[in-house]
N, CA, C and O of each residue as an XYZ file, in Angstrom:
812
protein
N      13.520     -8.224    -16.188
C      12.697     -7.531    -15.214
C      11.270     -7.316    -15.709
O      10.424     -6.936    -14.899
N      10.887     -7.570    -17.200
C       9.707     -7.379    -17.416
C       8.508     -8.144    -17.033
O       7.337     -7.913    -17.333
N       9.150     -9.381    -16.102
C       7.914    -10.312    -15.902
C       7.734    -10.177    -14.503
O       7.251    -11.085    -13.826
N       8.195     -8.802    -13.914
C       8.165     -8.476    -12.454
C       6.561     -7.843    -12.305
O       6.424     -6.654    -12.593
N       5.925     -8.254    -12.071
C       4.443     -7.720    -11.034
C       4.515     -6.575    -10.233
O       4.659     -6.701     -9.018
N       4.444     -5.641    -10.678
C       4.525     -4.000    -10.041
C       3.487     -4.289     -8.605
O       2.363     -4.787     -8.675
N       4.152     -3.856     -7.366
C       3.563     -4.254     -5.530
C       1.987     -3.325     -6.022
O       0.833     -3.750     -5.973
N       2.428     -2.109     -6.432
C       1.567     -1.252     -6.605
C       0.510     -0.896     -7.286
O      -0.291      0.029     -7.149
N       0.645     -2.041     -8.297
C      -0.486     -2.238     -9.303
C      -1.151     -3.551     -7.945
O      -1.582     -3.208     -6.844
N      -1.095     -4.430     -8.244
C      -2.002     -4.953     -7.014
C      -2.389     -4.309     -6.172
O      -3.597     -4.491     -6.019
N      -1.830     -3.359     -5.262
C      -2.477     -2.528     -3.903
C      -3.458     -2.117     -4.618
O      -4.558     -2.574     -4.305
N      -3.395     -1.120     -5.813
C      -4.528     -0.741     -6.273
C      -5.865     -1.337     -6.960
O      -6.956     -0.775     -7.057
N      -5.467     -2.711     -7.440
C      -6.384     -3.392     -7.852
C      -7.248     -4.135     -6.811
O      -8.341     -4.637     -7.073
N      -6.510     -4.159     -5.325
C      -7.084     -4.798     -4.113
C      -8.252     -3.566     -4.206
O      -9.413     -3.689     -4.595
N      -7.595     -2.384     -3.738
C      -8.234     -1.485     -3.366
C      -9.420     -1.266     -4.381
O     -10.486     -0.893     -3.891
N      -9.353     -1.445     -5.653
C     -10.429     -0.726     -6.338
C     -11.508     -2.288     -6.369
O     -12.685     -2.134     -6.696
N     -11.242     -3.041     -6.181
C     -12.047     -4.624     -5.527
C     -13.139     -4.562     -4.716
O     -14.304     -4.940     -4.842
N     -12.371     -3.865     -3.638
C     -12.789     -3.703     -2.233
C     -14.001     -2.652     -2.210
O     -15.120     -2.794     -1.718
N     -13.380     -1.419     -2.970
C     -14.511      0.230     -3.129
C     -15.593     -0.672     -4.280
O     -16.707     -0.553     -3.771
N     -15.699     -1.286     -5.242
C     -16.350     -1.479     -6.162
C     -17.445     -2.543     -5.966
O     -18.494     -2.783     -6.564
N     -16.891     -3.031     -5.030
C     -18.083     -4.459     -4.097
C     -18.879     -3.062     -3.350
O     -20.046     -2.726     -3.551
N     -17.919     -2.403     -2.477
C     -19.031     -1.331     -1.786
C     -20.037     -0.923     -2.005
O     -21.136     -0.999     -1.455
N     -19.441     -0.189     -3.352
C     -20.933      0.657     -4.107
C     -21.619     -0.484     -4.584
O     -22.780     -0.399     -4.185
N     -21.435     -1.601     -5.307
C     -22.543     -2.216     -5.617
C     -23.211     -2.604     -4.538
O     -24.388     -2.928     -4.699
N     -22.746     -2.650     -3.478
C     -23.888     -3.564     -2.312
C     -24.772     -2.174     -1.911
O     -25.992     -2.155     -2.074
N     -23.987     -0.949     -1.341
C     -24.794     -0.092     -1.383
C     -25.748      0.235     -1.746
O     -26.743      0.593     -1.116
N     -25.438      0.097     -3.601
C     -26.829      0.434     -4.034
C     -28.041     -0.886     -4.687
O     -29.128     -0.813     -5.261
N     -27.053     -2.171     -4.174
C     -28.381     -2.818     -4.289
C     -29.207     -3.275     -2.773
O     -30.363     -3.698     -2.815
N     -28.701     -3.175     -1.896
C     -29.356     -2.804     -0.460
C     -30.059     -1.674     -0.503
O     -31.266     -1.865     -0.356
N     -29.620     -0.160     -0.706
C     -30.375      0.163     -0.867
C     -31.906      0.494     -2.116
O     -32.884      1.241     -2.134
N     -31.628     -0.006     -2.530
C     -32.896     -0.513     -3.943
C     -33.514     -1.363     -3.053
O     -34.658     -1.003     -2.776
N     -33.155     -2.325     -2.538
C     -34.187     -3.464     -1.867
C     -34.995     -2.786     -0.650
O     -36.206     -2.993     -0.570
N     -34.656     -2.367     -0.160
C     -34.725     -1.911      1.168
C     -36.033     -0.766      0.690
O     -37.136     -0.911      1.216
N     -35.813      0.337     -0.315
C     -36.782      0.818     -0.750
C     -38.161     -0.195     -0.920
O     -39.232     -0.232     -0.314
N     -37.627     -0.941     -1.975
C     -38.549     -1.588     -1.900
C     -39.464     -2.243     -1.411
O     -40.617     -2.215     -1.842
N     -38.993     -3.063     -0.242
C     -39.376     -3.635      0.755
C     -40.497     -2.570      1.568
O     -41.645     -2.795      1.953
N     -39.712     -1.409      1.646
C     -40.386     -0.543      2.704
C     -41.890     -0.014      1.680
O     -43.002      0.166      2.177
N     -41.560      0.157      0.211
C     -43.305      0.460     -0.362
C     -44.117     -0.596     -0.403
O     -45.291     -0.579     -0.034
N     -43.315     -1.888     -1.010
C     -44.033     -3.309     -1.397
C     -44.777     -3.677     -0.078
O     -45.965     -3.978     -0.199
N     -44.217     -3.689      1.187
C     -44.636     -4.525      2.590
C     -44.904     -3.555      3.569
O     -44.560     -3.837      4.717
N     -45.568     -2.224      3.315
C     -45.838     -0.915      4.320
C     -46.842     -1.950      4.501
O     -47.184     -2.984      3.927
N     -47.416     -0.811      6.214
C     -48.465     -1.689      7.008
C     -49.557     -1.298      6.431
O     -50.587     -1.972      6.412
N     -49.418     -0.133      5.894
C     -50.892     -0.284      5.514
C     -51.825     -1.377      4.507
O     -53.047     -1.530      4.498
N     -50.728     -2.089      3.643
C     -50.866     -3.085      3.118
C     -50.652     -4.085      3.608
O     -50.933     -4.990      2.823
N     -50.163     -4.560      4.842
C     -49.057     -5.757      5.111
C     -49.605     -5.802      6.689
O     -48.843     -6.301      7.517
N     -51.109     -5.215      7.204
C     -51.132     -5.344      8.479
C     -50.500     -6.047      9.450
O     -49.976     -5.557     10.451
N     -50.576     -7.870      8.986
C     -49.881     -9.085      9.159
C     -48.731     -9.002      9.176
O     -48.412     -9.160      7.997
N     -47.755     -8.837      9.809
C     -46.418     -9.263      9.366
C     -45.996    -10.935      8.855
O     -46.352    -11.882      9.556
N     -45.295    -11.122      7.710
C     -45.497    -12.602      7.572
C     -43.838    -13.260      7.757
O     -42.888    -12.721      7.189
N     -43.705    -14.299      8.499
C     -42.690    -15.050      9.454
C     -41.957    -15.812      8.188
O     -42.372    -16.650      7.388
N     -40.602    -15.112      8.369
C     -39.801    -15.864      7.090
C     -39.005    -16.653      7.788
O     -38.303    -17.301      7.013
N     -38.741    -16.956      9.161
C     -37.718    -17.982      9.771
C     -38.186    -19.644      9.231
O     -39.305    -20.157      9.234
N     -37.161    -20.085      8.888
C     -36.911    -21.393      8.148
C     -37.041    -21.125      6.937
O     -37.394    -22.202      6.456
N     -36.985    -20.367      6.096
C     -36.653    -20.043      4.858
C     -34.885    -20.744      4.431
O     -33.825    -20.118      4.463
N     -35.052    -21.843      4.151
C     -33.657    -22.209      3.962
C     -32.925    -21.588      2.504
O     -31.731    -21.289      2.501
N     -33.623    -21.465      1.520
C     -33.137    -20.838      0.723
C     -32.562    -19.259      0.850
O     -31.544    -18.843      0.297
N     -33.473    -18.480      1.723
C     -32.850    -17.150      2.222
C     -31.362    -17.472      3.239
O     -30.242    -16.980      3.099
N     -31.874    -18.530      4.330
C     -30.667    -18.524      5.070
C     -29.668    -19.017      4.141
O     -28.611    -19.036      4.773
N     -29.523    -19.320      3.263
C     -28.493    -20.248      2.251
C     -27.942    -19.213      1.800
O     -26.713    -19.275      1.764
N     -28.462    -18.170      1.401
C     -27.610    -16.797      0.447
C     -27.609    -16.315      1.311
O     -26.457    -16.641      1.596
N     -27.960    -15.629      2.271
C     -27.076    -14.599      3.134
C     -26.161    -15.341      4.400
O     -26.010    -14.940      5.554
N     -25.791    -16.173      3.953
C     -24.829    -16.737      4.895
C     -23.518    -16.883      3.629
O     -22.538    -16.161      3.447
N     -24.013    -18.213      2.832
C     -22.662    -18.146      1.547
C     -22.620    -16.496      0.731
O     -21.536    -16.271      0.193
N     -23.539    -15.512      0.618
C     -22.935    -14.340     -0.172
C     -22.251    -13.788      0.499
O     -21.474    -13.052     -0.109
N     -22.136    -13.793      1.852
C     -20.946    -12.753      2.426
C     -19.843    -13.186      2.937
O     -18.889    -12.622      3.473
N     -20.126    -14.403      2.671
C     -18.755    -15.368      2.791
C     -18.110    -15.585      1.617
O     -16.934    -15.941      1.534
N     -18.986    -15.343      0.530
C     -18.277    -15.460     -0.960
C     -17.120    -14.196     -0.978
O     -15.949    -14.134     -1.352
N     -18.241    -13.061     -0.272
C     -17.632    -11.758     -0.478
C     -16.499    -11.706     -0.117
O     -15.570    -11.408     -0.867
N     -16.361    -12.035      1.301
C     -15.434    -12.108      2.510
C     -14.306    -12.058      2.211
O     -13.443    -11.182      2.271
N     -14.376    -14.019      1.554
C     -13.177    -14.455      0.992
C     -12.549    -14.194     -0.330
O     -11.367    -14.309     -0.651
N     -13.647    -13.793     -1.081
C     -12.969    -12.988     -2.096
C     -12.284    -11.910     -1.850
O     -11.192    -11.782     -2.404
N     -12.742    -10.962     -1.021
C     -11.609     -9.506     -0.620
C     -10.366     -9.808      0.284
O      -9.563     -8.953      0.656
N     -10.319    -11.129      0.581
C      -9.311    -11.911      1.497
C      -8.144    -12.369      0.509
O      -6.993    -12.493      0.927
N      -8.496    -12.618     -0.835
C      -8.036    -13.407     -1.407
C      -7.007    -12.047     -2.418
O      -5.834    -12.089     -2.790
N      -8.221    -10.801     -2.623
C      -7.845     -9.803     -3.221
C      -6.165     -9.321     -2.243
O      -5.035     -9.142     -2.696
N      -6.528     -9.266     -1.234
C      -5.788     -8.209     -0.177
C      -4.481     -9.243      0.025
O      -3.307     -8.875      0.031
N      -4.843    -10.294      0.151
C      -3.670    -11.321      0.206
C      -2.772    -11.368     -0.867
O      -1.556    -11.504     -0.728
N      -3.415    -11.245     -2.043
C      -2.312    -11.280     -3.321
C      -1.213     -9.622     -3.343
O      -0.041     -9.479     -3.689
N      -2.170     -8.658     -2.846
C      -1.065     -7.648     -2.903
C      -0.496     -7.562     -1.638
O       0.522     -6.870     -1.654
N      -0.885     -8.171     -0.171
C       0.178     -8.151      0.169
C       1.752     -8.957      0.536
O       2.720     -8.751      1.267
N       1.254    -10.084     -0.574
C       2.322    -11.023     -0.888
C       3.204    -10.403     -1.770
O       4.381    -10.735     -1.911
N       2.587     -9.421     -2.420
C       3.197     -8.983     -4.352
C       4.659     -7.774     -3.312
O       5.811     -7.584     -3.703
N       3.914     -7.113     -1.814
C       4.546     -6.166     -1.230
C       5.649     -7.015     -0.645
O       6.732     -6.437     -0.742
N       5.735     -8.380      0.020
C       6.650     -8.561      0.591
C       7.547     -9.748     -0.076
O       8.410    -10.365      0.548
N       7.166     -9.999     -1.615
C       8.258    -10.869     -1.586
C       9.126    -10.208     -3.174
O       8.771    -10.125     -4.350
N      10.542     -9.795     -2.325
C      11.179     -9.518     -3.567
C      11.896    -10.164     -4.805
O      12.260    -11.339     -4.849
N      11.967     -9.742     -5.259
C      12.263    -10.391     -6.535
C      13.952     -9.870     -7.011
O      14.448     -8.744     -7.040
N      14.619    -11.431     -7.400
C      15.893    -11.258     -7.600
C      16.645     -9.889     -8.070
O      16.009     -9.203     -8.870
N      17.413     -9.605     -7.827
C      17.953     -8.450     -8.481
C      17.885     -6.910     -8.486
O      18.312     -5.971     -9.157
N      17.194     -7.112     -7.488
C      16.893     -5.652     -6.381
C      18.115     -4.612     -6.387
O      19.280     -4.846     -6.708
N      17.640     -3.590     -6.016
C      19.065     -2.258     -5.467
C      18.760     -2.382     -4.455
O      17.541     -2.319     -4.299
N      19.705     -2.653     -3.038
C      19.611     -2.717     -1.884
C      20.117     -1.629     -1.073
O      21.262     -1.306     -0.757
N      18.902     -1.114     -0.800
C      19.183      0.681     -0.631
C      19.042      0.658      1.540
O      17.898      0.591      1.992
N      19.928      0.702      2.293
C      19.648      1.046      3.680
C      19.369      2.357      4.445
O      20.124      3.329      4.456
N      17.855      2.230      5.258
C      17.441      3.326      5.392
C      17.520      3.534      6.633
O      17.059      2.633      7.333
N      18.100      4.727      7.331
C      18.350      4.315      8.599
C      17.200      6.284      8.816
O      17.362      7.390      8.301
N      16.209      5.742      9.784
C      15.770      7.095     10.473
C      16.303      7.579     11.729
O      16.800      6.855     12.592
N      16.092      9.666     11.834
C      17.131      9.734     13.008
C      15.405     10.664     12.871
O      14.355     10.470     12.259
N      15.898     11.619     13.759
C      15.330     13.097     14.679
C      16.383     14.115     13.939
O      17.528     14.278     14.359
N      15.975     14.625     13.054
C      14.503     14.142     12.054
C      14.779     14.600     10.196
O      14.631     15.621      9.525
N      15.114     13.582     10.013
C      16.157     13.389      8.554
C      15.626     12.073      8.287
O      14.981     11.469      9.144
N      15.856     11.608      7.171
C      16.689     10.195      6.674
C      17.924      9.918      6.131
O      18.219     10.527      5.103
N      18.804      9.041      6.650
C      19.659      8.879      6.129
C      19.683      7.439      5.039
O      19.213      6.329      5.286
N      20.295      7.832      3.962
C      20.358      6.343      2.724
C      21.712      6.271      2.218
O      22.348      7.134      1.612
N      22.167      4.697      2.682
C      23.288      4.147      1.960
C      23.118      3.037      0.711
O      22.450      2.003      0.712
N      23.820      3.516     -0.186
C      23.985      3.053     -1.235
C      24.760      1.796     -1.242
O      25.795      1.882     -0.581
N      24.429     -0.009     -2.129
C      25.734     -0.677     -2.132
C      27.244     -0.146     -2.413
O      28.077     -1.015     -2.156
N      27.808      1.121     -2.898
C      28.960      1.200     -3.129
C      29.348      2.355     -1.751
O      30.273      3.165     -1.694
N      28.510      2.128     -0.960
C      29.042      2.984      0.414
C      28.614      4.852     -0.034
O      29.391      5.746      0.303
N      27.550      5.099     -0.660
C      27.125      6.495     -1.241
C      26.102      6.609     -0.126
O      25.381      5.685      0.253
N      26.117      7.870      0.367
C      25.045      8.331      1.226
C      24.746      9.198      0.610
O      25.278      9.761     -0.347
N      23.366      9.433      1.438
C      22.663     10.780      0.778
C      21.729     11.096      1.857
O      21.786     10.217      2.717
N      20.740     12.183      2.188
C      19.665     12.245      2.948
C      18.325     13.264      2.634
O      18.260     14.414      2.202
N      17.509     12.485      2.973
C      16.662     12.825      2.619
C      16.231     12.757      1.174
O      15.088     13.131      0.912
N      16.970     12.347      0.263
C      16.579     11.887     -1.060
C      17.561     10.617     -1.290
O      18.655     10.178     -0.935
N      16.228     10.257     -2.284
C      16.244      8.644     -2.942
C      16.627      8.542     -4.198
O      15.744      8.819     -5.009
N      17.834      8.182     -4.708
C      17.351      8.155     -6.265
C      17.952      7.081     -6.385
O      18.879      6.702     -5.668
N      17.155      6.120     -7.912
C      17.652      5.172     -8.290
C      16.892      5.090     -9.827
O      16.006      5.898    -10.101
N      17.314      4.059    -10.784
C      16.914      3.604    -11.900
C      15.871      3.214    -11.918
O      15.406      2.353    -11.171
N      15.238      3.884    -12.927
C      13.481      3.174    -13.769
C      13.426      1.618    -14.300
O      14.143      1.106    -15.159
N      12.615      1.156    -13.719
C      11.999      0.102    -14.039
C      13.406     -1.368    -13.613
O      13.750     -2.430    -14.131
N      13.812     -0.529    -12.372
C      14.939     -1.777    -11.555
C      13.935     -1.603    -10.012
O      13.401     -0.594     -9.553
N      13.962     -3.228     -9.412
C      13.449     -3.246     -8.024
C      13.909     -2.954     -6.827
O      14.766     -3.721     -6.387
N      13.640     -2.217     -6.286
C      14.436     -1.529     -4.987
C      14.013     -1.926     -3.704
O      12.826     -1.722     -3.454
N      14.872     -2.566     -2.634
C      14.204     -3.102     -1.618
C      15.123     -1.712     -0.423
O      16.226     -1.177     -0.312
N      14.035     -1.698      0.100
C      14.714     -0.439      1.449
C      15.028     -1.401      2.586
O      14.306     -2.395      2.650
N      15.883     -1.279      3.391
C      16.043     -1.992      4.213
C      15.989     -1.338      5.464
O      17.061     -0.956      5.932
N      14.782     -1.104      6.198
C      14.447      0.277      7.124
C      15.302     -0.074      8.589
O      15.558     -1.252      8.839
N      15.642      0.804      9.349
C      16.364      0.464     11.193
C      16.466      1.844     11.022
O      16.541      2.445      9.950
N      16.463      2.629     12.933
C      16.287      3.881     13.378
C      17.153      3.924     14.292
O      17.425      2.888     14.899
N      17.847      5.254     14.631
C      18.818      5.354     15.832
C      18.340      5.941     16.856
O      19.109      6.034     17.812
N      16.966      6.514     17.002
C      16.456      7.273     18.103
C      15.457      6.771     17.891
O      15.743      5.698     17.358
N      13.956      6.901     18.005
C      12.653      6.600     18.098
C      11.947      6.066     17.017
O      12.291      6.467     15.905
N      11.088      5.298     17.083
C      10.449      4.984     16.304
C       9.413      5.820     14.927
O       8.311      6.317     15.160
N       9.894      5.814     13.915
C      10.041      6.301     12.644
C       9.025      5.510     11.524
O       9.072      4.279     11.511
N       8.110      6.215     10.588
C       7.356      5.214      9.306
C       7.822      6.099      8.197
O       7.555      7.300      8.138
N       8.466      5.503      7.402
C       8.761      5.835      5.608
C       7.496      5.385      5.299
O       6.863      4.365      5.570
N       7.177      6.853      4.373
C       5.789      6.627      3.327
C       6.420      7.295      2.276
O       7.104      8.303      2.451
N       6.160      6.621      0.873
C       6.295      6.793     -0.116
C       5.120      6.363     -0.695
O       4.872      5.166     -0.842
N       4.236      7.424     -1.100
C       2.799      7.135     -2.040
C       2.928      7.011     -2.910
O       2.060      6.289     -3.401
N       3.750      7.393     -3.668
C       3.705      7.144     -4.975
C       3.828      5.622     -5.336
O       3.473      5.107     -6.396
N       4.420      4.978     -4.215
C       4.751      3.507     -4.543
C       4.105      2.715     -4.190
O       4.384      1.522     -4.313
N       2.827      3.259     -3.531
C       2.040      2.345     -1.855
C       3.240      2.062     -0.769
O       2.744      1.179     -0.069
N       4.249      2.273     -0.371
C       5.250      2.154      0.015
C       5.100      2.557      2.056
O       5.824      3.523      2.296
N       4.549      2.160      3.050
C       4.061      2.346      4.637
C       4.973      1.564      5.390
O       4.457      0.475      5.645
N       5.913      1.655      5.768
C       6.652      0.817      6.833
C       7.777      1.615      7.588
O       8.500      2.567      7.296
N       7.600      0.780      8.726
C       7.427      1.402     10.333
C       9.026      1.109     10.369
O       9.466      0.231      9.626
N       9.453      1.462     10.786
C      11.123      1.175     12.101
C      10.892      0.769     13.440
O      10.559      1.732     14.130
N      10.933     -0.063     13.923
C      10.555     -0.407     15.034
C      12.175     -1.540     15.498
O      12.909     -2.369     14.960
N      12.010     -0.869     16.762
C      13.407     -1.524     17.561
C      13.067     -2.744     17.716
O      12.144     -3.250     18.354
N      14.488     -3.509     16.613
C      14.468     -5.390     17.001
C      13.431     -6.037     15.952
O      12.943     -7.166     16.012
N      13.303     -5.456     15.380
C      12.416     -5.680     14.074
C      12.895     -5.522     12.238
O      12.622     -4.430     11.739
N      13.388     -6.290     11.564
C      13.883     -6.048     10.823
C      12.756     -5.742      9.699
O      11.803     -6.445      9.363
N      13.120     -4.615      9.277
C      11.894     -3.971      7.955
C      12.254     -3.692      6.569
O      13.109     -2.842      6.318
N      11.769     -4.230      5.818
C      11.976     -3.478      4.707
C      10.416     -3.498      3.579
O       9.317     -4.043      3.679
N      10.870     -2.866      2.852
C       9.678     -2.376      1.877
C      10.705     -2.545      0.196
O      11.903     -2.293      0.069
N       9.881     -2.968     -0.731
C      10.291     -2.957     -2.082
C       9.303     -2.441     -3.135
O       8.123     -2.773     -3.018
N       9.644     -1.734     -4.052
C       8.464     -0.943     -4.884
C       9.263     -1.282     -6.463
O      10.414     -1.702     -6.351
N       8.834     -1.158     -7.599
C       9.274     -1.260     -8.718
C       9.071      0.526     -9.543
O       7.885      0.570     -9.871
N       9.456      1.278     -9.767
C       9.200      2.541    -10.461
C       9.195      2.502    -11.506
O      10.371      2.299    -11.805
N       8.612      2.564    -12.403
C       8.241      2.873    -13.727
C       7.868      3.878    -14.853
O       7.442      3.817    -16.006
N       8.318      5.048    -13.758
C       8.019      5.926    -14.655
C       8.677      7.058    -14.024
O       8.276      7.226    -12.872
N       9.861      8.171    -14.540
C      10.645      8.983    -14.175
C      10.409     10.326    -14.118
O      10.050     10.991    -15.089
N      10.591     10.738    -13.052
C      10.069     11.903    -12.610
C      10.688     12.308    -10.897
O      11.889     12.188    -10.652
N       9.942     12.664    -10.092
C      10.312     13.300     -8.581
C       9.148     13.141     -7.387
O       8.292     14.025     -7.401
N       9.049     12.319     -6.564
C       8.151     12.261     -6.062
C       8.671     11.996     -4.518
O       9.692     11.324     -4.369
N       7.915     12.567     -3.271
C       7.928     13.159     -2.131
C       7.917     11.570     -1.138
O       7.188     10.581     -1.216
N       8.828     11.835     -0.426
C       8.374     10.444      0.870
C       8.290     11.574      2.063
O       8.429     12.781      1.864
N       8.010     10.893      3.485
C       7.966     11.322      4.694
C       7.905     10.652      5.758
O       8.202      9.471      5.581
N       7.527     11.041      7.239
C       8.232     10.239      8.343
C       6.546     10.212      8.519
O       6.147     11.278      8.987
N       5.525      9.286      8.264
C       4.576      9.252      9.078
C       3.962      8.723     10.667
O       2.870      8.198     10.881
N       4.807      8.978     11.448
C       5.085      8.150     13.001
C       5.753      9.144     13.630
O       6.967      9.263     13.465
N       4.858     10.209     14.645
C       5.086     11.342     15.314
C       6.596     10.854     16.339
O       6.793     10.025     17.228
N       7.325     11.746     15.721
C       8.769     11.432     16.283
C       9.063     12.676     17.355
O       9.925     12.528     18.221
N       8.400     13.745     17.261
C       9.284     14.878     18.032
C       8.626     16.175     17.222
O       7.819     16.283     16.299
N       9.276     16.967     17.925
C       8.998     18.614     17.791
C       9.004     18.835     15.909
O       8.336     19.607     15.221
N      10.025     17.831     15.520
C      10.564     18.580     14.289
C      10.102     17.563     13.091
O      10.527     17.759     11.952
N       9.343     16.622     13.338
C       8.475     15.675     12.799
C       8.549     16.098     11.509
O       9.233     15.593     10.618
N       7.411     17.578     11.390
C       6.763     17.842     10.007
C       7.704     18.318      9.208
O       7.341     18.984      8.239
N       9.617     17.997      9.520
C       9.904     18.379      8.677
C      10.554     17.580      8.068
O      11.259     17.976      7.140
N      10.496     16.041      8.462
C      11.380     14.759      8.115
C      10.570     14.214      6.823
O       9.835     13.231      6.730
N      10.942     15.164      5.870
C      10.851     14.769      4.051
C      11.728     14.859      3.361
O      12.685     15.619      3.511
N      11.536     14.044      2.428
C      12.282     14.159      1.421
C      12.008     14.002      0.072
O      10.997     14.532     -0.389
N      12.941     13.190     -0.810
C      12.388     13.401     -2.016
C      13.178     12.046     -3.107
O      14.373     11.758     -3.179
N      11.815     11.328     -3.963
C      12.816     10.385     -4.341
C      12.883     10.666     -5.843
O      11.882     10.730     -6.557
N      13.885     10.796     -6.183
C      14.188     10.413     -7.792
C      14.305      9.396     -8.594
O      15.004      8.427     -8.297
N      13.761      9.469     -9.504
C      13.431      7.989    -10.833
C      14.532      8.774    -11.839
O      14.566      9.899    -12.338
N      15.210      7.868    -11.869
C      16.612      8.630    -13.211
C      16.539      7.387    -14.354
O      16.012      6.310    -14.079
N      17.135      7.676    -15.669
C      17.588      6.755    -16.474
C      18.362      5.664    -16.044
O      19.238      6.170    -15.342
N      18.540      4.331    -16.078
C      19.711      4.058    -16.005
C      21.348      4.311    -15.747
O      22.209      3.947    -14.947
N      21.241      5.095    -16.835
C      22.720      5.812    -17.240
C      22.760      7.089    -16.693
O      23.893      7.539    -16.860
N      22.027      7.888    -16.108
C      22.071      8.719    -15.180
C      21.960      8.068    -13.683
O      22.563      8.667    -12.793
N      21.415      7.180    -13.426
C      22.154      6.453    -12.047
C      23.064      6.242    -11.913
O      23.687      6.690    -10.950
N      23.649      5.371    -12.910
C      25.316      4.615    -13.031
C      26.199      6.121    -12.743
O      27.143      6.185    -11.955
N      25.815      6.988    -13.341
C      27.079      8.172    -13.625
C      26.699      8.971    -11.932
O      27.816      9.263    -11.505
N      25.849      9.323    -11.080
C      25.118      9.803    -10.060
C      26.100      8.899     -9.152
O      27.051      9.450     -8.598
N      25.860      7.415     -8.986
C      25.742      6.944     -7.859
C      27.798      6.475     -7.989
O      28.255      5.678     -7.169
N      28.676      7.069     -9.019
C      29.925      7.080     -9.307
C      30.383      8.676     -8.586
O      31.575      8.848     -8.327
N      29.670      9.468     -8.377
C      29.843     11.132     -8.029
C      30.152     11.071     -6.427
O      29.558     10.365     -5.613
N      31.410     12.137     -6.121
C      31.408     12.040     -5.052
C      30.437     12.922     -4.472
O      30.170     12.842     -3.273
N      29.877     13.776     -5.244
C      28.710     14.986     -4.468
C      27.631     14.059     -5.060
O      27.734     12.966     -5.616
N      26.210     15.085     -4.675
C      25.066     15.162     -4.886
C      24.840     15.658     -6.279
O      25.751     16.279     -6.829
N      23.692     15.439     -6.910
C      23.114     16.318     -8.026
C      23.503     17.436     -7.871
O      23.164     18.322     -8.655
């Protein structure tokens, strides 16, 4: 499993791609733009002077933002390939949303609701479907956004790496009782999964 590509390290490396082109264009637009406006004021520049057919200008601002373009195309594409294609050997966890819970079955027929737990540094694919309305599992901690939608088969896969307790929720206004469809997922040892997911209760 160590040569598995964490979904979530890419989302974030898209993302910090994407913010980091920002600020640089920001602030070299605005630097130019200053400039422009002291270097070429009218009081110096009565004339305005005609840059159309400048092929070298039209040459860079046509290929730089197409360089850009496709580079943040290329960024956003790799993580969201890294999100949808899983990798052998997954825990195949089924998530079914109601009004207003989650329910999760385990391969050995273990339910639980509203909490997730499984083993550190094993790949977990959710396999999302809803029995009443349309429902979104968010799990941030994982970059983890996908919808339930009737006739649509969904799932989401995240890799965890590091053990601890961290919060999911229903982001897709379901009803009166919406804000209270959370839960909670757990990152266990190994050997505290194996012995957990053998229990006929809960923690």
């Amino acid at each position: 499993m160590n040569d598995i590509v964490n979904p979530a390290t890419l989302v974030d490396r898209s993302l910090y791609f994407i913010i980091g082109f920002s600020f640089i264009f920001l602030f070299a637009i605005t630097v130019v733009m200053i400039f422009f406006v002291v270097r070429y004021r009218r009081s110096k520049n009565p004339i305005p002077k005609d840059i159309r057919g400048n092929k070298m200008l039209e040459t860079v601002w046509v290929v730089l933002p197409a360089f850009i373009a496709l580079s943040m195309f290329v960024s956003g594409w790799k993580s969201y390939s890294g999100l949808r294609n899983v990798p052998e050997g997954a825990i195949e966890i089924e998530v079914v949303g109601q009004s207003f819970s989650w329910l999760l079955y385990y391969p050995n027929e273990k339910e639980t609701e509203n909490e997730i737990v499984f083993p550190i540094n094993t790949p977990i694919k959710l396999n999302l479907t809803f029995s009443d309305v349309i429902h979104s599992l968010f799990i941030p901690a994982f970059r983890v956004k996908v919808d339930a939608v009737k006739g649509i088969e969904t799932y989401a896969w995240f890799l965890p790496e590091k053990m601890g307790e961290y919060f999911f929720q229903c982001t897709e206004f379901c009803g009166t009782g919406h804000a209270d469809m959370v839960g909670v997922v757990k990152v266990v040892s190994q050997q505290e999964y194996e012995e957990w997911v053998e229990k006929d209760d809960e923690w």
